[in-house]
N, C-alpha and C positions, 0 to 999 in steps of 0.2 A: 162815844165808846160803844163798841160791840157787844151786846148781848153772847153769853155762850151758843144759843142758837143759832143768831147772825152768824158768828164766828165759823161753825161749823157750815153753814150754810156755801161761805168764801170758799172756805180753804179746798183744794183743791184732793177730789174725789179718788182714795187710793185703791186700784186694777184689784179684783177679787180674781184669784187665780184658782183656775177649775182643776182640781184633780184629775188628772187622766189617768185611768191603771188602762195595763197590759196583761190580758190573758196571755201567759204560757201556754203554747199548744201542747193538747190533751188527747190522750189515744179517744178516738169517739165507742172504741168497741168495750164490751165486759172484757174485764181482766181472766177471764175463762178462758177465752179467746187465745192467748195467749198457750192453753196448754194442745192445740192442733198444728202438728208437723207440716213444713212443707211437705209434702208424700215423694217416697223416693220413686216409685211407679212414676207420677207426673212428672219429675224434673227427666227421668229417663225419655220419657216419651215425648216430652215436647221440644227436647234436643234432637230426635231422630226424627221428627216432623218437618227439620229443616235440613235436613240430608237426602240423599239418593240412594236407592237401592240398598235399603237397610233390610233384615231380615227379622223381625221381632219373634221373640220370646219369653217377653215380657208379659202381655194384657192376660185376664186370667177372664179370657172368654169364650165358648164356645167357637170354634169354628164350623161346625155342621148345622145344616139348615134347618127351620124350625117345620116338627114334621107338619106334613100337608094338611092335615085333617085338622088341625092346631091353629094352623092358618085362615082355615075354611069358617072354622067354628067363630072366629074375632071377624072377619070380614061377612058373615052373617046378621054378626049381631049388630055389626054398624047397620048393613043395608036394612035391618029391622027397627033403628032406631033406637036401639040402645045403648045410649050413649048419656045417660042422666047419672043422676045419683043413686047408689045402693043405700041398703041400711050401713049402717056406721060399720059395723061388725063382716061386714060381708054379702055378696050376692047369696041369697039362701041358697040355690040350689049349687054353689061352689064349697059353701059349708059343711051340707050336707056328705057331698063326691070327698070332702076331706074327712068327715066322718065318716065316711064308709070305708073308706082308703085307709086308713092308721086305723081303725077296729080293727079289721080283718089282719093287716099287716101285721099288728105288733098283739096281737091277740088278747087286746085290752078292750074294754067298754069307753065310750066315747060319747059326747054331745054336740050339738053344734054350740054350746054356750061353753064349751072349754076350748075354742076357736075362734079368734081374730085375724084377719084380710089384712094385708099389711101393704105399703107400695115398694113388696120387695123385701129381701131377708134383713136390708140395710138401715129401712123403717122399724121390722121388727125389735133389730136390735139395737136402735136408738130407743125404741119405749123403753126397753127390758131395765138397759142400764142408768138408761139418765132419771128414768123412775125412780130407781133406788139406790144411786150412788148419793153421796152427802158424807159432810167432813166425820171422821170420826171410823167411820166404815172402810174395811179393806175387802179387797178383789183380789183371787189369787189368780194368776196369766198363764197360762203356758205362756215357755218364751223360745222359738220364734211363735207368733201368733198373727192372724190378720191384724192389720195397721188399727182398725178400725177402734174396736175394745177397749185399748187403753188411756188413749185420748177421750173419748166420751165419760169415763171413770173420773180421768182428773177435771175433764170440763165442770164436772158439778161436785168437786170437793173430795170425791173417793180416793182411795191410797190403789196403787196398784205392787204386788207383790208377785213376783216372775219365779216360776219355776221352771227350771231351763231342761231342755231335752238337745241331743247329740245326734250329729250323721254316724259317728260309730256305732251307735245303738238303732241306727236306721230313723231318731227320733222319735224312737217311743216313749210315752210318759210312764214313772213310774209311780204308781199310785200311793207309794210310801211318802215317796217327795211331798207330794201333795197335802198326804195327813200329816207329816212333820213339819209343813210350813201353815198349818192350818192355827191361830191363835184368838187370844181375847176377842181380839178385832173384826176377826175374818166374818164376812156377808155373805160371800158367795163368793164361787168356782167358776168360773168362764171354761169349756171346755169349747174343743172342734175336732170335729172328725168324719170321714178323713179331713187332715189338717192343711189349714192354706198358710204358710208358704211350701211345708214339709212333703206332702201325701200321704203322710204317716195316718194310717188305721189303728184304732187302740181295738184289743179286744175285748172278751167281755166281762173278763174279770178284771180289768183295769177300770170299766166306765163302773157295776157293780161296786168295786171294794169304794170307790171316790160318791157314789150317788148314796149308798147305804150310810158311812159316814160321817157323810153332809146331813141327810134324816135324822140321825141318831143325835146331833149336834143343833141341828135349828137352824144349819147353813142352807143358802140356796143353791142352787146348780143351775144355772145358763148354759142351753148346749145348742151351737152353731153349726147345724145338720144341713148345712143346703149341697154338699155332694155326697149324700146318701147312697144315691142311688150309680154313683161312680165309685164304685167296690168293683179292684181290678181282678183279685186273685180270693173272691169270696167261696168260702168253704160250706158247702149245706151243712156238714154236720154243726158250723158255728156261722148262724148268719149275725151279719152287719147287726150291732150291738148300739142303738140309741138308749136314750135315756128314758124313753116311751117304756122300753121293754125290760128294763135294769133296776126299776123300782115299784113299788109299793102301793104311792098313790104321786099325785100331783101338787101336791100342798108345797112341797117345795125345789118344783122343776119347773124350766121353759123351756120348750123345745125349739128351734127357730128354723123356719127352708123356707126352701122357694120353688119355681118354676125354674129361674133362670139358666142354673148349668142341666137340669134334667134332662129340658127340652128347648134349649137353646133358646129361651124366653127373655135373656137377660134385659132388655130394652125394652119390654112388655110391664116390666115390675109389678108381680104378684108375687106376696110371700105371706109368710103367716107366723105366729103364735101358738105353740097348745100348751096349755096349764090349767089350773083350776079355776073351775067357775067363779072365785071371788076376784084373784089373779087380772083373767078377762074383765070383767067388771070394770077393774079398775084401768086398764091398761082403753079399755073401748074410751075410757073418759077423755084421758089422755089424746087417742089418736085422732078425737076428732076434732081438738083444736092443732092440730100438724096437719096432715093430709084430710082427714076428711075422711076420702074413702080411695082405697087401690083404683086403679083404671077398669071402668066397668067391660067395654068388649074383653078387656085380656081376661077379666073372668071368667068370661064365655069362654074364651079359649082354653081357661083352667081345667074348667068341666069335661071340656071335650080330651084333653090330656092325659089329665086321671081315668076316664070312664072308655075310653079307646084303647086300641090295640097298643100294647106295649115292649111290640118286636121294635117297634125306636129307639127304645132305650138301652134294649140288648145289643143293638147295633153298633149304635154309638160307644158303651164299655167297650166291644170287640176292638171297634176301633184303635181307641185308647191304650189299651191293652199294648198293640199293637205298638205305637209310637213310646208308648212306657217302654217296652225290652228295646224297642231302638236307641232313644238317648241315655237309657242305663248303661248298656253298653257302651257307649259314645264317649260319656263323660268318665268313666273307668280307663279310656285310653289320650283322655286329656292329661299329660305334667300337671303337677301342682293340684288335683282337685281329687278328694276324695270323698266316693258318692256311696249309694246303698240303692236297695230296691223298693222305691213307694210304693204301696199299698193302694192309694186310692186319688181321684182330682186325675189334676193333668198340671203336677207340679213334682219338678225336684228342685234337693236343697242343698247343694255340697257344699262341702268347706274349702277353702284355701289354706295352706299355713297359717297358723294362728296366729302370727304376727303380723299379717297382710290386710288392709285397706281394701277390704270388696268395693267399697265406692269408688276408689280412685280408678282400680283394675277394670269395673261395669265403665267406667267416661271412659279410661285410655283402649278398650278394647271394642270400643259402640265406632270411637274417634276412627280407628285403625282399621276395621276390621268389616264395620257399618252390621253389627249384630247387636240386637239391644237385648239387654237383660235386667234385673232388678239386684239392687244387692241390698245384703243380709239386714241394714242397720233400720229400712223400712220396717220390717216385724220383730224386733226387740232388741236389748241389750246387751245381749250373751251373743250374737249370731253376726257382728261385723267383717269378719271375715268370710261370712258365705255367700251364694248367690243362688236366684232363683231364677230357675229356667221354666217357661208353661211350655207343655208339648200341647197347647192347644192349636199345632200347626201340623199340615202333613208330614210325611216322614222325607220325603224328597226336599224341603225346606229346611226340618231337621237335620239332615247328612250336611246339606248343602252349608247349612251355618257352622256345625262343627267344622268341616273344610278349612275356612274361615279361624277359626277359633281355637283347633291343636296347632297348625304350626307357628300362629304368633306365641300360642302359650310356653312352644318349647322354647322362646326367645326370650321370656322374662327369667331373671336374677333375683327369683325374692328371699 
């Protein structure tokens, strides 16, 4: 007879069955991720990529050349070999040329340690916000506003709150709005001016009543200045009103520009930061596990911009100018759009009837027409029925595209 062991030894050995799990596929990105827009800019632009004889007025870039001396100074600095690393903060002497530049400008005391070098007004304002955006914390918007702003806010937990501005009002903000939407929560003001989608100029008792306050309250104010110096219809007796020149002290301001619409630098990406010395500080910590440091010749090129003749830039406004009363006109005698007079940029921002799908109207008139433009729902909530035209193009391009553009409009039914 069998021992139990024998027994067991016999009997035949029963198949151990391996668990197999199935991982579910998993987004592999941060659920942040999640809060970045396809960009209505891109989906326009890389549909008319694959078309013919499109006329664009859409990109919000510069078309006049970057001036000579601008050029001369970056292709110097390469034949020089400078082409390394700067300090974190910036090439000293581009700090300086921005210290001496915003002193004299805005008739304030300045240092180079309340200036950061950024790759571009776009780095800048990735530090500003995603520095100090976090759950709990709200952002008041203008709304329309660059694409940009509000997405970075919710990326890292901020609340964004839209205070909406009107083409009937030509898009001015009204500084009331502002402090009536200002509550518990509020962190900071996102302001821009002149405004990208709008062209809307605020003056200076609007940027004034919203920076004082923001002080008086503990609020911040972030202001998105990089077409400063594209003021169409600027008045000596009231110059261009920054936030440099509207407040007190810096403890709780960022100022944010760039090179790129001044001086046609856009692809160069140098921009900058001004706030306070502790502000910088913290923000240098920051930028130098992102970028590092801006592109060192375009610095040189910086210098040479600020510190050179600055009949290129009166040029280029005159220009502007110019194409602004053009398509002001243009779109006044377009059906259906009802426009006003920008201020500043080389953007307008009309409305359609407000019951009308500016996206559909931007595909079916890009489709028909082969004119591309941006519409309303790229810069915020309140503005789906409008569209944005950049007269960053000549004015014979401009006519040429309206051409185009009023007699399909008189054949919509909306």
């Amino acid at each position: 007879m069998a021992t139990p062991t024998e027994h067991n030894k016999m009997a035949p050995a029963k198949a151990t069955k391996r668990k197999i799990t199935y991982r579910k596929t998993k987004a592999r990105w941060h659920p942040s991720m999640q809060a970045i827009p396809v960009p209505g800019i891109r989906r326009m632009v890389n549909m008319a990529a694959e078309m013919e004889d499109v006329i664009h007025l859409s990109i919000g870039q510069p078309d006049q050349p970057t001036p000579a001396h601008v050029s001369e100074a970056m292709i110097d600095a390469i034949r020089a070999g400078q082409t390394g690393y700067t300090m974190d903060a910036g090439l000293p002497e581009l700090l300086v040329s921005l210290r001496d530049y915003y002193s004299k400008k805005y008739d304030r005391e300045l240092t180079t340690d309340n200036i950061l070098v950024t790759s571009g007004a776009t780095e800048a304002m990735y530090l500003a916000l995603s520095a100090t955006s976090a759950p709990g914390r709200q952002f008041i918007v203008v709304d329309p506003s660059f694409l940009l702003y509000a997405p970075l806010i919710r990326m890292n937990g901020g609340e964004v709150k839209y205070v909406p501005t009107k083409a009937e009002n030509g898009h001015q903000l009204d500084p009331e709005d502002v402090i009536r939407a200002i509550g518990l929560r509020t962190f900071a003001v996102v302001l821009n001016s002149p405004n990208n989608p709008t062209g809307a100029v605020y003056p200076r008792s609007t940027i004034e009543a919203i920076v004082e306050e923001c002080a008086f309250r503990g609020i911040q104010v972030f202001s998105d200045e990089v077409y400063d110096h594209l003021v169409l219809d600027e008045d000596e007796t009231e110059p261009y009103a920054s936030v440099l020149s509207c407040g007190t002290d810096l403890d709780h301001v960022m100022c944010i520009s760039s090179f790129s619409k001044t001086y046609s630098m856009a692809g160069l990406r140098v921009g900058w930061v001004i706030s306070s010395q502790g502000a910088i500080k913290k923000l240098r910590r920051y930028h130098m596990f992102t970028t590092s440091v801006a592109n060192t010749p375009a610095q040189f090129a910086g210098v040479a911009a600020l510190e050179g003749d600055q009949q290129c830039v009166r040029d280029m406004v005159n220009i502007y100018r110019e194409r602004r009363d053009v398509i002001t006109d243009l779109v006044n005698q377009t059906p259906h759009l009802t426009g006003y007079k920008p201020g500043g940029g080389f953007y307008i921002f009309p409305d359609l009837p407000i019951h009308v799908d500016a996206s559909d109207v931007c595909l079916r008139m890009l489709q028909d027409t082969g004119v591309c433009t941006v519409p309303g729902d790229a810069f915020g909530d309140s503005c789906t029925n409008s569209i944005r035209f950049a007269f960053s193009a000549s004015c014979e391009r401009i006519e040429e595209a309206f051409d185009r553009i009023i007699p399909w409009m008189k054949k919509q039914k909306f």
